[in-house]
C-alpha positions as CSV (number, residue, x, y, z in Angstrom):
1,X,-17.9,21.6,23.6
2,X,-15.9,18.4,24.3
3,X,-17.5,15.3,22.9
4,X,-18.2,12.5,25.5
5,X,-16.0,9.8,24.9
6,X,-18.6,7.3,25.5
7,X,-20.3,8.3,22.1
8,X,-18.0,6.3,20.1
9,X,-17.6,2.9,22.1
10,X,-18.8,0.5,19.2
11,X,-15.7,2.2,17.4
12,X,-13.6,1.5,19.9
13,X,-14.2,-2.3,20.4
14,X,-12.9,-2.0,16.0
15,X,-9.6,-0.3,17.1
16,X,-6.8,-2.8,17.3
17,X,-5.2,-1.2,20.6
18,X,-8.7,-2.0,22.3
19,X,-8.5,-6.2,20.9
20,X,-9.5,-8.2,23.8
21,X,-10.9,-5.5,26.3
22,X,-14.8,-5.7,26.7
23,X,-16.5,-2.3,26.0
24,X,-17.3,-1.6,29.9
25,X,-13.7,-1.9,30.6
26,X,-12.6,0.4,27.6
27,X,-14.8,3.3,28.8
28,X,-13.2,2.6,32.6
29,X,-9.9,2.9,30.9
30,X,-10.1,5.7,29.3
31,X,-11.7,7.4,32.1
32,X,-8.9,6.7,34.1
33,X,-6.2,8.1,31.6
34,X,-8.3,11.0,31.0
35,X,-9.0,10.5,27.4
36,X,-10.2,13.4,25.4
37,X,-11.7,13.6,22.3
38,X,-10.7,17.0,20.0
39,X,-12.1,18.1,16.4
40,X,-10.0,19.2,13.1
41,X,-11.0,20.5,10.0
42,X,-9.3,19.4,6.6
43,X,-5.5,20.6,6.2
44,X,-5.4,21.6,9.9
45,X,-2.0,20.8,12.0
46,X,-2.5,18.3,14.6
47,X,1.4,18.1,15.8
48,X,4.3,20.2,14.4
49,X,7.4,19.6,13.5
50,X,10.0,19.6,16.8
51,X,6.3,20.1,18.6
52,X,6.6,18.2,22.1
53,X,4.4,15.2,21.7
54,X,3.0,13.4,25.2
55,X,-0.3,11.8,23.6
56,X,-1.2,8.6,21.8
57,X,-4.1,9.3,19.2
58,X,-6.6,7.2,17.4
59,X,-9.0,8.6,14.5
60,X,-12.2,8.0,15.1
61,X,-13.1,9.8,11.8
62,X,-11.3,11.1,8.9
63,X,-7.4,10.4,7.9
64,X,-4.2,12.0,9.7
65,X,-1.4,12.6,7.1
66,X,2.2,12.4,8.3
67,X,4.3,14.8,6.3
68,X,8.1,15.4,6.5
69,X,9.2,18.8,5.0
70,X,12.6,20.0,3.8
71,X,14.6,23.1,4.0
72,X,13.0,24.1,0.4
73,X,9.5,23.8,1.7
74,X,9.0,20.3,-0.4
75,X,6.5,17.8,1.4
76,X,6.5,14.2,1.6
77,X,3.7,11.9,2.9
78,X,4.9,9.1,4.5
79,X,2.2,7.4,6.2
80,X,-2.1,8.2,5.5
81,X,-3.1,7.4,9.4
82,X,-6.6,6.2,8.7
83,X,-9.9,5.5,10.9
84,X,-9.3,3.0,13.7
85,X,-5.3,3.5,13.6
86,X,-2.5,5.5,16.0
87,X,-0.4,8.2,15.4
88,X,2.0,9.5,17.3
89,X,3.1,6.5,19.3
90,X,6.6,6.5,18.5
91,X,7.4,9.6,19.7
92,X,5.1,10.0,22.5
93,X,6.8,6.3,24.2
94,X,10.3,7.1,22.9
95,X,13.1,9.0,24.6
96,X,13.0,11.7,22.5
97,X,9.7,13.3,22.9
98,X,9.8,16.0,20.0
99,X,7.9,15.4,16.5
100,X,10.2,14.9,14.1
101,X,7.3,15.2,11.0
102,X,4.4,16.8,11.3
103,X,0.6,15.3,10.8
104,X,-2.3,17.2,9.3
105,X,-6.0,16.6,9.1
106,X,-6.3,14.9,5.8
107,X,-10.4,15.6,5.8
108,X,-12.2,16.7,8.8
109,X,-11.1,14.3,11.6
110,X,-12.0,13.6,15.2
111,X,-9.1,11.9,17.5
112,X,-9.3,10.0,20.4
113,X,-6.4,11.4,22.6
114,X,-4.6,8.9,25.7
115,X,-1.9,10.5,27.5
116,X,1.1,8.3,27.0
117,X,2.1,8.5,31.0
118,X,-1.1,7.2,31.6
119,X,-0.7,4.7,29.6
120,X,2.7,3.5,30.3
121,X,2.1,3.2,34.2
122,X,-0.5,0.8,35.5
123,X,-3.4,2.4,37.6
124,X,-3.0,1.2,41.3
125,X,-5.6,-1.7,40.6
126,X,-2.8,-3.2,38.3
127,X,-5.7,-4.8,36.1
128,X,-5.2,-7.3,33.7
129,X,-6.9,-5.2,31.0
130,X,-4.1,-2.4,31.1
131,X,-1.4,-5.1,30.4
132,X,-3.1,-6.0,27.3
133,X,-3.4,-2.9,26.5
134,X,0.1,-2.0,26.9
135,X,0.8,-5.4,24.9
136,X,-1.3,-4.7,22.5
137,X,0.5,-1.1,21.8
138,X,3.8,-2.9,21.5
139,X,2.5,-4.8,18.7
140,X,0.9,-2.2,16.7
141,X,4.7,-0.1,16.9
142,X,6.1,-3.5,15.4
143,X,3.2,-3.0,12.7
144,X,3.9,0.3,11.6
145,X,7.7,-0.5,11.5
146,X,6.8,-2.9,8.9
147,X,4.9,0.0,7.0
148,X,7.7,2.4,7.3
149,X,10.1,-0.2,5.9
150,X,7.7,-0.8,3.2
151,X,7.4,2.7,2.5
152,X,11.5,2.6,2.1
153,X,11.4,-0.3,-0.4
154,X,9.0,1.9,-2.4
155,X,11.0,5.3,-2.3
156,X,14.5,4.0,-2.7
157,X,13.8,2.4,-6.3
158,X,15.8,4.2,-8.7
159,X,13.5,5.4,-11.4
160,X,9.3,6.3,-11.1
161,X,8.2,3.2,-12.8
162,X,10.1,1.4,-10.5
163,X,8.7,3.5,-7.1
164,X,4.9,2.8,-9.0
165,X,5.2,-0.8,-9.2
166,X,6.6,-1.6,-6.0
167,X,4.0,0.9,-4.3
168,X,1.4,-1.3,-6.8
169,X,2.5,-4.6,-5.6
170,X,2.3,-3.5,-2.0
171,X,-1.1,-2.5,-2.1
172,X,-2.2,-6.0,-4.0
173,X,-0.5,-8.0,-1.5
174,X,-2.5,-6.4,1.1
175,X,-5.6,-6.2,-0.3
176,X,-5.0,-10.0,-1.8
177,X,-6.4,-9.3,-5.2
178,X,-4.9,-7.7,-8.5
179,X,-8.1,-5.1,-8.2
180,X,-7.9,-2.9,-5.5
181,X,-8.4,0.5,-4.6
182,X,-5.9,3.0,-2.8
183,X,-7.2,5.6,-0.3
184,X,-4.9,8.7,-1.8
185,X,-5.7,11.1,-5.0
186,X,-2.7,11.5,-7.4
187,X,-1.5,14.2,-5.6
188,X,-1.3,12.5,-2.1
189,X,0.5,9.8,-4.5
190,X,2.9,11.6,-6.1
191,X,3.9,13.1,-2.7
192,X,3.9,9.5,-0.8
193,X,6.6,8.6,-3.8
194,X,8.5,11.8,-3.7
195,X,8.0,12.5,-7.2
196,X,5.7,15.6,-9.8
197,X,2.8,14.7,-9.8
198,X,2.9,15.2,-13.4
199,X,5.1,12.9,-13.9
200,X,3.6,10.3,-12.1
201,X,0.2,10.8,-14.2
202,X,2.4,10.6,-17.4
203,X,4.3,7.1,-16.1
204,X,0.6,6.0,-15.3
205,X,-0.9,7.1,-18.6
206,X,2.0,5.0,-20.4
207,X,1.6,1.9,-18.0
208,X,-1.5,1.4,-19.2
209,X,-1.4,1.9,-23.0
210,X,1.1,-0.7,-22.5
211,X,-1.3,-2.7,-20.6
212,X,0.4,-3.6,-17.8
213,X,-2.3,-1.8,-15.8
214,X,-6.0,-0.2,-15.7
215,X,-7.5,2.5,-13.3
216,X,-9.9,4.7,-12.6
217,X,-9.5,7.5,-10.0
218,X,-8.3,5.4,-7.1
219,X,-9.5,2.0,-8.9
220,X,-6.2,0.0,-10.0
221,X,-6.0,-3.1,-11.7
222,X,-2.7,-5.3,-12.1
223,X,-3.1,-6.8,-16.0
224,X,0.7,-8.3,-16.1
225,X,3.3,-9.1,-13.7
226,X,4.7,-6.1,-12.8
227,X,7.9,-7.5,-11.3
């Protein structure tokens, strides 16, 4: 059974693409592009790779992991898509239409699908509310090209330690405080880094006996300058 879109409209008005569109006019909206709402359970593919791609999504629960894999089967995480944020923007508004990664259920998710045609062209009305919408999307591309370049500061370093501290110093800056927590396990980590997992919980283990950091689980602490 589909789920009524209008169940989650206090979530909406927290959803960056919906900034500055009163909740009456978001339901209208999305009624007019035919917005659906569909379920996943935990490790389930949402969009495969080369899949054709003609939707916008926002998670309205759980995370959406966007995974490249090689010829050898090895994955890479680049981006953990978490509740209130898009996937799948730049492909479906791009030329090229076709996935080029693939994005998994990371925990049992529910996404809020628009149809990027509907998007794109403005209803016959031409309201002022679809503008900002469509303005609002161009901005949150622009945002997750800033993540995807930080993403390539972090995996270009040369050696772990280095891929660590720049990932470390990234997620202080954003969350404005040498204590802060990071929303992936050590495996989700080691993949985001493109390193063994073992390794990385070795580099960890040694970062801290030398007191440069502290953690627990997902709790990190920056001690020292790290740069």
């Amino acid at each position: 059974m589909q789920e009524n879109i209008k169940d989650y409209l206090n979530t909406y008005k927290e959803v960056e693409l919906f900034q500055g569109i009163e909740k009456k006019q978001i339901i209208s909206m999305l009624e007019c592009f035919r917005a659906y709402i569909k379920k996943y359970q935990k490790n389930e593919f949402m969009i495969l790779f080369e899949e054709h791609v003609d939707c916008i999504g926002v998670v309205l629960e759980g995370n959406v992991l966007m995974i490249k894999e090689d010829l050898f089967g090895n994955k890479t995480t680049l981006v953990n898509v978490k509740p209130k944020e898009l996937f799948g923007e730049t492909f479906a508004c791009g030329q090229m239409i076709q996935s080029t990664v693939s994005f998994v259920a990371g925990a049992d998710t529910k996404v809020l699908y628009l149809p990027y045609q509907k998007v794109l062209h403005s209803c016959k009305e031409e309201c002022e509310v679809h503008y900002r919408l469509i303005e609002n999307l161009v901005s949150l591309i622009a945002k997750k090209n800033i993540q995807l370049m930080q993403k390539i500061e972090v995996i270009s370093k040369k050696t772990l330690r280095e891929k660590i501290v720049a990932f470390l110093v990234i997620q202080g800056e954003k969350k404005k405080s040498q204590y802060f927590s990071i929303d992936m396990g050590r495996i989700k980590m080691a993949e985001f880094l493109c390193a063994d997992r073992s390794a990385l919980t070795r580099e960890l283990k040694q970062m801290k006996q030398e007191g440069l950091i502290d953690y627990d689980k997902d709790m990190f602490r920056i001690l020292k300058p790290l740069n």
